[in-house]
C-alpha positions as CSV (number, residue, x, y, z in Angstrom):
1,X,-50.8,-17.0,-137.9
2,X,-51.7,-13.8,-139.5
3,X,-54.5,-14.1,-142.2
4,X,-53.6,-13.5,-146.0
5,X,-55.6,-10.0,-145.1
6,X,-52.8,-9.6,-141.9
7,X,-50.0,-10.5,-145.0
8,X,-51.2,-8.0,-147.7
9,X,-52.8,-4.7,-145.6
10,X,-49.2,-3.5,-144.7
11,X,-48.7,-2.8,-148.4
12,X,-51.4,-0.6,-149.1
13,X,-53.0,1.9,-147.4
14,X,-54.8,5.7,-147.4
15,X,-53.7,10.2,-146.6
16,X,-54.4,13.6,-143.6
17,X,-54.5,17.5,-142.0
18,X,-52.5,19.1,-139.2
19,X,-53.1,20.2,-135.9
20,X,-51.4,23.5,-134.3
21,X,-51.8,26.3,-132.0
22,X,-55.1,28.6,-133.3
23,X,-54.8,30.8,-135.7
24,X,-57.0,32.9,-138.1
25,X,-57.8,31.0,-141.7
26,X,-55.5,32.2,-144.1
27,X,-56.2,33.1,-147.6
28,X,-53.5,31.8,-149.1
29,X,-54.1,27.8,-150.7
30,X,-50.8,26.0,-151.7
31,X,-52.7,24.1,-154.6
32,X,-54.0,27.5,-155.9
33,X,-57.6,26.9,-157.4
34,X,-59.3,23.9,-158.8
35,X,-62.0,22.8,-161.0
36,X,-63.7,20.8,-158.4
37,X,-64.9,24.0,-156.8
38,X,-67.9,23.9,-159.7
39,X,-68.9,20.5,-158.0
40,X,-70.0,22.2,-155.1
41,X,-71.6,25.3,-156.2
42,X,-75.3,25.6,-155.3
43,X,-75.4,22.7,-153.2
44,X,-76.8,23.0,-149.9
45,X,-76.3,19.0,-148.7
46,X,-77.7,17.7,-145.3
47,X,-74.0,16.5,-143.5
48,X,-76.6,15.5,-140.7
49,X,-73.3,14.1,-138.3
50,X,-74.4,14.0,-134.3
51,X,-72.0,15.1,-131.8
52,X,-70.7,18.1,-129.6
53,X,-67.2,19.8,-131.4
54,X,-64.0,18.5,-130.1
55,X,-60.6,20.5,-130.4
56,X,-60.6,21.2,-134.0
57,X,-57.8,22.1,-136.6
58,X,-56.7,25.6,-137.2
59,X,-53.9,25.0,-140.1
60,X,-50.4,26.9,-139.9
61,X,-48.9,26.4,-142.7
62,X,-51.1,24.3,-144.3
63,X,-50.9,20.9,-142.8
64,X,-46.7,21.1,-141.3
65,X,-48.3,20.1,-138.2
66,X,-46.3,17.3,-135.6
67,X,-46.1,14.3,-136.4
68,X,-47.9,11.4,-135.3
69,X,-46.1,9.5,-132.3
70,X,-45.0,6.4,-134.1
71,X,-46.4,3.6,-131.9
72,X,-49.4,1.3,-132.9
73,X,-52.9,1.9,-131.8
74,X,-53.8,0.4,-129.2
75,X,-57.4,1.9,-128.9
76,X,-58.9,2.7,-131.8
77,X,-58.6,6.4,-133.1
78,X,-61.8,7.8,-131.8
79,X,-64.4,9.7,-135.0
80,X,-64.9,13.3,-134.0
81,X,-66.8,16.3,-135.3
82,X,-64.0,19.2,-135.0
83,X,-63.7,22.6,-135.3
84,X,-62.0,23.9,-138.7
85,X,-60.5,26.9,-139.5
86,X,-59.6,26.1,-143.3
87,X,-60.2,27.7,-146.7
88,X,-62.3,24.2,-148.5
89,X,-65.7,24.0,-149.3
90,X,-68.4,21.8,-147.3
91,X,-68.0,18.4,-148.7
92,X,-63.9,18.1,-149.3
93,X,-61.6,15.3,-148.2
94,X,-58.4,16.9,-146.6
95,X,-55.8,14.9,-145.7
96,X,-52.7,15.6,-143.1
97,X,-50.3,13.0,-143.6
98,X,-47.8,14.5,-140.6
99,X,-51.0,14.6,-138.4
100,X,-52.8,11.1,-139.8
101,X,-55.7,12.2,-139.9
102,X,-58.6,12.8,-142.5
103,X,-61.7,15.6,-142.1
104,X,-64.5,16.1,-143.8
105,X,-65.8,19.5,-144.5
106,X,-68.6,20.0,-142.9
107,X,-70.8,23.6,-143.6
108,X,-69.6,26.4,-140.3
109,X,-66.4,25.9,-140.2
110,X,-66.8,22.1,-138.8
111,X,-65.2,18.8,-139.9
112,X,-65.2,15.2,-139.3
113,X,-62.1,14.0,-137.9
114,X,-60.9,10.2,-138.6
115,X,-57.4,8.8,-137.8
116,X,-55.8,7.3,-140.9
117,X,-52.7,5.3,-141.4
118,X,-51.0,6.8,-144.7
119,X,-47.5,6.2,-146.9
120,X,-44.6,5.0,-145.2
121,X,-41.1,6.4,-145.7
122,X,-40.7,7.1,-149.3
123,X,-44.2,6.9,-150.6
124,X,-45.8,9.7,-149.3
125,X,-47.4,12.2,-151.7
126,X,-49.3,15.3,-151.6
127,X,-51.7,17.3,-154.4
128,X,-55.6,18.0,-155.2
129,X,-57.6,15.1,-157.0
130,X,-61.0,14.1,-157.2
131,X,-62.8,10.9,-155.8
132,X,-63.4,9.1,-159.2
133,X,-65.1,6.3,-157.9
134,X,-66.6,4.6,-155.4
135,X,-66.7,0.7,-154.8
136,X,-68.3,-2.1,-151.9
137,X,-66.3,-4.9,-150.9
138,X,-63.8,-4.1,-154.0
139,X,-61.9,-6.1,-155.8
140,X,-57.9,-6.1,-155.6
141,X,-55.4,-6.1,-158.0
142,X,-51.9,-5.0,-157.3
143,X,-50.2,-2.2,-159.8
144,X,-47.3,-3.6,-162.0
145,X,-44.7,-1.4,-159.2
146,X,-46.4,-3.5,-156.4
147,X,-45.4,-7.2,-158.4
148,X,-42.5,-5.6,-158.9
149,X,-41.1,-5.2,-155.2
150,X,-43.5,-8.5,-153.9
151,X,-43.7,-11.1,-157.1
152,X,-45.4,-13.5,-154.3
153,X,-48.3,-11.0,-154.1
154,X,-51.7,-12.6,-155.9
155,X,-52.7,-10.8,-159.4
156,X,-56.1,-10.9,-158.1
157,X,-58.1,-10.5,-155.3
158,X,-62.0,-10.9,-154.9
159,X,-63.7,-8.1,-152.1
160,X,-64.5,-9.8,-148.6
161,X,-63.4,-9.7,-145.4
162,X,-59.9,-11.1,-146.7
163,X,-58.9,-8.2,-149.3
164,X,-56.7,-5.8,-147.5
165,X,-58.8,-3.1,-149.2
166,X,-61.8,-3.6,-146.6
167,X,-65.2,-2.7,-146.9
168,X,-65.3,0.3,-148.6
169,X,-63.0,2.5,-151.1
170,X,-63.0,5.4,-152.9
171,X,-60.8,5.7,-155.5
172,X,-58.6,8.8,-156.1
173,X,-58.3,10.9,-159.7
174,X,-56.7,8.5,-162.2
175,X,-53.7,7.1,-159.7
176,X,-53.8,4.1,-158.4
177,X,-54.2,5.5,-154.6
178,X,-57.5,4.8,-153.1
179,X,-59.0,6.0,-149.5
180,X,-59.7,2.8,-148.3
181,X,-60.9,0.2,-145.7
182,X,-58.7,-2.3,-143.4
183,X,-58.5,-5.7,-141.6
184,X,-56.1,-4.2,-139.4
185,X,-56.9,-1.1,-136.7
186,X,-53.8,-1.3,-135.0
187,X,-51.8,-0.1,-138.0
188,X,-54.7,3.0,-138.0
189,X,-51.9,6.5,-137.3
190,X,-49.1,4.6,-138.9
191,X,-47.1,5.0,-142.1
192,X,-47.7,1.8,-143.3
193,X,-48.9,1.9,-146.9
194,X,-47.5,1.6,-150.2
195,X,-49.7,5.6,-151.3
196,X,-53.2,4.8,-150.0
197,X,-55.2,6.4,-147.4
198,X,-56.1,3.5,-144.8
199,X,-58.9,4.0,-142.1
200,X,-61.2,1.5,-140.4
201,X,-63.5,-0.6,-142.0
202,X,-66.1,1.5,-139.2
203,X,-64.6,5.1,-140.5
204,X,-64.6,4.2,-144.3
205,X,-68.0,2.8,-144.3
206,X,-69.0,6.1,-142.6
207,X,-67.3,8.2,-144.9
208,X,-68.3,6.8,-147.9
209,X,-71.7,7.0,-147.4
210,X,-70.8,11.0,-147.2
211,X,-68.2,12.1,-149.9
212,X,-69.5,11.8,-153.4
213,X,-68.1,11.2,-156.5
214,X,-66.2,14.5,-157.5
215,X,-65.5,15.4,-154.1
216,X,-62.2,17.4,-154.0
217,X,-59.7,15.2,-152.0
218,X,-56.5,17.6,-150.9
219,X,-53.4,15.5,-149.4
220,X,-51.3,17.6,-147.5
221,X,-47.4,16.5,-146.3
């Protein structure tokens, strides 16, 4: 029998970019410009992430990439650093829900790639926020919306291995979707959450240790 984690991670979850065929970085940013872009200036950070380059992402059209095949994950999605030809600063979140995947800008045109599992049918979203917050173990309490569709769904839920938010999360501009950890791998590439951005309890412990509060996060369809 599943675990009350196994009942409750299919409801939430977390965003990501695009893949296509290469092509030069374009100008042009569908979220014309944001006030984040002071949170960066003048920082020189050490990203410090260990690895050769894998095929990167080179964005045409912004993230209206392929979509992900639908089946589960058998394997887990493996953490990469990529190549990437985008227009965001060192130190952004981007997104690609048609892709499920998440980088993180790294300085020369470089990202880490993580596979996420993101919104499924009819609560997928895209836009430019800011991480607002950052939590361990954290707690859980479903939005009103969530009672609403599951009243058998607990008010409250202390961190540990049991919360369907997992280890880590970091929590999105004032919504209620968070980048977040989870019990379940094999749902890592679906759309199987309720908003959120769902990765590994591995990946978001990795990530979180590099985005900092005020980080840009840019969700892309």
């Amino acid at each position: 029998m599943k675990t009350l984690a196994s009942a409750f991670a299919g409801i939430l979850g977390v965003c990501v970019l695009a893949a296509s065929p290469a092509t030069a970085a374009s100008s042009y940013d569908p979220f014309g410009a944001s006030s984040a872009d002071d949170y960066y200036a003048g920082a020189d950070p050490s990203y410090g992430y260990q690895g050769a380059p894998s095929q990167g992402y080179y964005p045409q059209g912004y993230g209206q990439g392929v979509q992900a095949a639908p089946q589960a994950q058998v394997q887990p999605i493996p953490r990469e650093l990529v190549r990437f030809e985008g227009n965001y600063r060192p130190g952004t979140v981007v997104v690609s829900t048609a892709e499920r995947r998440l980088y993180f800008v790294l300085p020369n045109n470089e990202a880490i790639r993580y596979g996420v599992g993101v919104g499924r049918p009819g609560f997928t979203w895209s836009g430019v926020k800011t991480v607002t917050a950052k939590r361990e173990w954290p707690s859980w309490t479903p939005p009103a919306a969530m009672i609403a569709r599951r009243p058998d769904l607990p008010r409250y839920m202390a961190g540990g291995i049991e919360n369907p938010l997992g280890a880590r999360a970091m929590y999105i501009g004032n919504t209620e979707y968070r980048i977040h950890g989870s019990n379940e791998p094999d749902t890592i590439g679906q759309a199987v959450s309720s908003g959120c951005i769902r990765m590994t309890n591995d990946d978001v412990t990795d990530l979180y240790e590099r985005v900092k509060v005020g980080a840009k996060v840019v969700v892309l369809n």
